[in-house]
Structure formats: C-alpha cells, structure tokens
PyMOL commands that place a pseudoatom at each C-alpha (Angstrom):
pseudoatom trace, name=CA, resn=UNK, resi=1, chain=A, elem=C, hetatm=0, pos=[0.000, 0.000, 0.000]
pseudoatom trace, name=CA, resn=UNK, resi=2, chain=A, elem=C, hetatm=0, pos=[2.665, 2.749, 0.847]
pseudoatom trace, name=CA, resn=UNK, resi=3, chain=A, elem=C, hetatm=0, pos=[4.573, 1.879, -2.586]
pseudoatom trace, name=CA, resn=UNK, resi=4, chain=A, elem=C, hetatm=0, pos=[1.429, 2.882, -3.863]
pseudoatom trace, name=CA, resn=UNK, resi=5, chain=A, elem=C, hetatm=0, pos=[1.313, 5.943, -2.216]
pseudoatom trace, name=CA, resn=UNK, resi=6, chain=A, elem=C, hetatm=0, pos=[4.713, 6.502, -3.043]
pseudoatom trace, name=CA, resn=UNK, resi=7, chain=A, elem=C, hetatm=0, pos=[3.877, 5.957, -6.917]
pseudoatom trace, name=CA, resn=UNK, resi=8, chain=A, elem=C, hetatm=0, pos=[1.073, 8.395, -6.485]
pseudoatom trace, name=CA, resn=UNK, resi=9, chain=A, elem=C, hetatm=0, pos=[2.580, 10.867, -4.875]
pseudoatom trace, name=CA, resn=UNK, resi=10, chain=A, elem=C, hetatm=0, pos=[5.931, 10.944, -7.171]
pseudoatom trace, name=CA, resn=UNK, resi=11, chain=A, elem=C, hetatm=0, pos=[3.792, 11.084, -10.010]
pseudoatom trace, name=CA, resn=UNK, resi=12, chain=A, elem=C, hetatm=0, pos=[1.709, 14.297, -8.500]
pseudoatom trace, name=CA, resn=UNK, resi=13, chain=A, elem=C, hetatm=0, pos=[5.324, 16.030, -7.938]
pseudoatom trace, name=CA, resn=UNK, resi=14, chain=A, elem=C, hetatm=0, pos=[6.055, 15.420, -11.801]
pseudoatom trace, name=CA, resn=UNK, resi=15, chain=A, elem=C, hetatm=0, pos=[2.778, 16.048, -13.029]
pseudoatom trace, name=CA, resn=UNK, resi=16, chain=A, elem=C, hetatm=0, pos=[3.108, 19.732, -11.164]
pseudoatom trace, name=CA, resn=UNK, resi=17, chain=A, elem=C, hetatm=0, pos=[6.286, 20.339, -12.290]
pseudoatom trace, name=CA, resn=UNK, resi=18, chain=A, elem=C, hetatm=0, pos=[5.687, 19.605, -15.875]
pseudoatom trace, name=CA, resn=UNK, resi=19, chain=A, elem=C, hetatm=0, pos=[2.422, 21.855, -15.580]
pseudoatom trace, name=CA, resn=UNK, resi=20, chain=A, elem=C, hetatm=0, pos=[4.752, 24.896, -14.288]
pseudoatom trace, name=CA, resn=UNK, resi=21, chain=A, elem=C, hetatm=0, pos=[7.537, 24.042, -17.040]
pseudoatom trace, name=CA, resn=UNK, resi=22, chain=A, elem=C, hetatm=0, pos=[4.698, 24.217, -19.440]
pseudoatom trace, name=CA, resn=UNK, resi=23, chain=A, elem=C, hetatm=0, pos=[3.622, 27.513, -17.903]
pseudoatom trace, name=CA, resn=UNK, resi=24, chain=A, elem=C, hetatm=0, pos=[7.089, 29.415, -17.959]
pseudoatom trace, name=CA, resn=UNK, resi=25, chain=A, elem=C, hetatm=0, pos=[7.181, 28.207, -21.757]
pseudoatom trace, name=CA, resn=UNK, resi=26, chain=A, elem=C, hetatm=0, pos=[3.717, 30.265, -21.834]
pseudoatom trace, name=CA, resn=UNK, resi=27, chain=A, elem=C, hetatm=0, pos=[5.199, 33.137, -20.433]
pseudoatom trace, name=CA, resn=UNK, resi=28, chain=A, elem=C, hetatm=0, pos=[7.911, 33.263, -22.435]
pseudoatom trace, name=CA, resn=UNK, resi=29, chain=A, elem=C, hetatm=0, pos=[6.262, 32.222, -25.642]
pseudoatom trace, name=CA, resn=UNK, resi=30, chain=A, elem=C, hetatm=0, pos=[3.033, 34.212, -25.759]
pseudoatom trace, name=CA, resn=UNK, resi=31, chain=A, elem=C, hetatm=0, pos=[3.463, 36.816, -23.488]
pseudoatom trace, name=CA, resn=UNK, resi=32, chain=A, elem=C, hetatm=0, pos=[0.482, 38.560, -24.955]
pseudoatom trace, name=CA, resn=UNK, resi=33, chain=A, elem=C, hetatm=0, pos=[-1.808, 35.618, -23.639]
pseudoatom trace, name=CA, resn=UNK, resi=34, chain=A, elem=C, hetatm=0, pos=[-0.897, 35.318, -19.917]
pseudoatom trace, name=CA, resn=UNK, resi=35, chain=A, elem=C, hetatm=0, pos=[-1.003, 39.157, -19.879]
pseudoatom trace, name=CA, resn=UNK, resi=36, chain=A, elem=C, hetatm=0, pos=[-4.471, 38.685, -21.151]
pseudoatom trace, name=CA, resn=UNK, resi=37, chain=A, elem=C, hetatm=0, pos=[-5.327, 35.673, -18.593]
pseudoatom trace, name=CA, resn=UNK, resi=38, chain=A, elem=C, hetatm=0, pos=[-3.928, 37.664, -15.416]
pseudoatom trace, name=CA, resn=UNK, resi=39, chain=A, elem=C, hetatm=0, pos=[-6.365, 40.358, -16.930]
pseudoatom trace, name=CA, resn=UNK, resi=40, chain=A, elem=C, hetatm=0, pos=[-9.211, 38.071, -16.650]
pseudoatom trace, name=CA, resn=UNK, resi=41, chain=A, elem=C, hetatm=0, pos=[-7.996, 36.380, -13.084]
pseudoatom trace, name=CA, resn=UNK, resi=42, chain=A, elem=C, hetatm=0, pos=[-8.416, 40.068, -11.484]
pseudoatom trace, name=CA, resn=UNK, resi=43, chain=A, elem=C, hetatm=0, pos=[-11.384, 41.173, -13.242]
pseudoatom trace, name=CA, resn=UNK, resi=44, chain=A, elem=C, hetatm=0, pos=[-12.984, 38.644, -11.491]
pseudoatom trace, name=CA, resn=UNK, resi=45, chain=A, elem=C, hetatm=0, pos=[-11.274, 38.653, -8.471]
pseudoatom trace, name=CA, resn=UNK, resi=46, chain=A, elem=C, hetatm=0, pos=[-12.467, 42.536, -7.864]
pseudoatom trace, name=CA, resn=UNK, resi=47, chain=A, elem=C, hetatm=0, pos=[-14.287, 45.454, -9.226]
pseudoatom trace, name=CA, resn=UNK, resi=48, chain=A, elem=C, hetatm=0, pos=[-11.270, 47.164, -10.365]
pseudoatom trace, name=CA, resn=UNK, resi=49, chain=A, elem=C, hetatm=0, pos=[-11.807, 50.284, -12.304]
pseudoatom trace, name=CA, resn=UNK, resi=50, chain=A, elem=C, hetatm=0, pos=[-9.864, 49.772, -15.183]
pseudoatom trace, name=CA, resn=UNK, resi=51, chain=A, elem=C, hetatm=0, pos=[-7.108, 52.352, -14.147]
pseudoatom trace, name=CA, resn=UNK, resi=52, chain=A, elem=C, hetatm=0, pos=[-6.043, 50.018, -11.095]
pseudoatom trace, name=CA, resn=UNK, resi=53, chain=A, elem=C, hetatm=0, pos=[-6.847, 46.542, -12.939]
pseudoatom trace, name=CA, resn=UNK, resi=54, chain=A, elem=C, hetatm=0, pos=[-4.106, 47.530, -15.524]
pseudoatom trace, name=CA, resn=UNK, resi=55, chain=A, elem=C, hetatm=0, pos=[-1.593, 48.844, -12.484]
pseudoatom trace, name=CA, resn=UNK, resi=56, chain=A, elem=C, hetatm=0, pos=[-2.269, 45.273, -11.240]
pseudoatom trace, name=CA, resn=UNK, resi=57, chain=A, elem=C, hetatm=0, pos=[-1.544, 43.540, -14.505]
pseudoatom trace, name=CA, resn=UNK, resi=58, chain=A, elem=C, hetatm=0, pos=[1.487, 45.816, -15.306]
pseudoatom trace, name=CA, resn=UNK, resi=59, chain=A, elem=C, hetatm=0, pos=[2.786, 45.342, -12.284]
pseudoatom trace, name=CA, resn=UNK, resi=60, chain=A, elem=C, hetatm=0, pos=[2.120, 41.311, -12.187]
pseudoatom trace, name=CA, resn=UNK, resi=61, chain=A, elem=C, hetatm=0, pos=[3.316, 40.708, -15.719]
pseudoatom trace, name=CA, resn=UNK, resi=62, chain=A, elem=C, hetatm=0, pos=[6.129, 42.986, -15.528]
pseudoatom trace, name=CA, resn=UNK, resi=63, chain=A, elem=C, hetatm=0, pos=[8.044, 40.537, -13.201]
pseudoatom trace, name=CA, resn=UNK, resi=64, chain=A, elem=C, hetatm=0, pos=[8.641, 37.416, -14.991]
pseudoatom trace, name=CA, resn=UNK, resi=65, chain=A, elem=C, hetatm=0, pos=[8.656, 35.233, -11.557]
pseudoatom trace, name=CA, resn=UNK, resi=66, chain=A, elem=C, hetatm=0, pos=[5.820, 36.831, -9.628]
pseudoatom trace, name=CA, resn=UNK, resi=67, chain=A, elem=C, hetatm=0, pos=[3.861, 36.634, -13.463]
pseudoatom trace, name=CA, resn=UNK, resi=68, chain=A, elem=C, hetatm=0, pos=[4.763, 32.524, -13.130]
pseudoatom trace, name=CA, resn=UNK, resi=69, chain=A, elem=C, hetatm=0, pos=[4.000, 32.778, -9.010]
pseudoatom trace, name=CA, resn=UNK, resi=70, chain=A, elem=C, hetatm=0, pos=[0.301, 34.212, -9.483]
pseudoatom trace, name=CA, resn=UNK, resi=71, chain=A, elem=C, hetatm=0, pos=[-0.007, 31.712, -12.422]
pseudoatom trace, name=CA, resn=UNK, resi=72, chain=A, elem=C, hetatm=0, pos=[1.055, 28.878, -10.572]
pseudoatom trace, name=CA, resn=UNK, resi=73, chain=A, elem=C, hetatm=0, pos=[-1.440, 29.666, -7.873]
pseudoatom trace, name=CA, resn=UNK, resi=74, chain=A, elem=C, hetatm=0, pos=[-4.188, 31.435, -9.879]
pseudoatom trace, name=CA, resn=UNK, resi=75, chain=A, elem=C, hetatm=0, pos=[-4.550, 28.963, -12.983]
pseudoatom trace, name=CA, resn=UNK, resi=76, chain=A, elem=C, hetatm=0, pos=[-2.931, 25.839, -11.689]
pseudoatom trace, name=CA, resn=UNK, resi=77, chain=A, elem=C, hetatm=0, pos=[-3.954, 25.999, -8.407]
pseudoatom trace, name=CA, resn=UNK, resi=78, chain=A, elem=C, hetatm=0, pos=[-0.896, 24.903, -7.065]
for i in range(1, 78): cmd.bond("trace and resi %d" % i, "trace and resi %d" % (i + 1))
show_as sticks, trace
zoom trace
C-alpha cells in the first residue's frame, strides 16, 4: 500500500512540475496571452476600475517570476 502511495505521490510532484515548465514556456512564448489571462484572473477577483486593474496587470506581468508565481497559484492551483 505505501509503494502505492509513493507511486502516487511521485507522479503528483512530476505532473506539477511539468504543468509549471509548461507555464514558464507560456510566459515566455506568448506573453500577450498570460497578460491577457492575469487580466481576466483580477477582473474577477475585484471590481477594479480599469485604471487600477491595468496597475495590477502591469505590475504582475512585468516581473517574470511573480507573473509565473500568481499563475502557478491562480490557474494551476498549485
């Protein structure tokens, strides 16, 4: 039973890891796109007037590692 667990839970670990790989590719392939899907994330997250939503995306995106943090957290859910 625990090698089964242990199975499990190393395949979890990769399957996370290749989802973030996947998702620095994104950032660094299409930056247009995850600008636009942070864009989204906050407009539904709060009532931002659209001044302060696009401080918050500038601001997120304009950091390549807290852009890949929030995504990690925001799409993933990891």
């Amino acid at each position: 039973m625990a090698i089964g667990a242990n199975i499990s839970s190393k395949s979890e670990i990769e399957h996370h890891r290749s989802e973030i790989k996947r998702e620095e590719q994104e950032i660094r392939g299409i930056p247009e796109i995850e600008r636009e899907e942070i864009r989204q994330i906050y407009m539904k997250k709060a009532k931002f007037t659209k001044e302060e939503l696009d401080m918050v995306v500038n601001r997120t995106t304009g950091d390549e590692k807290t852009l890949l943090d929030s995504m990690i957290k925001e799409e993933l859910g990891l």
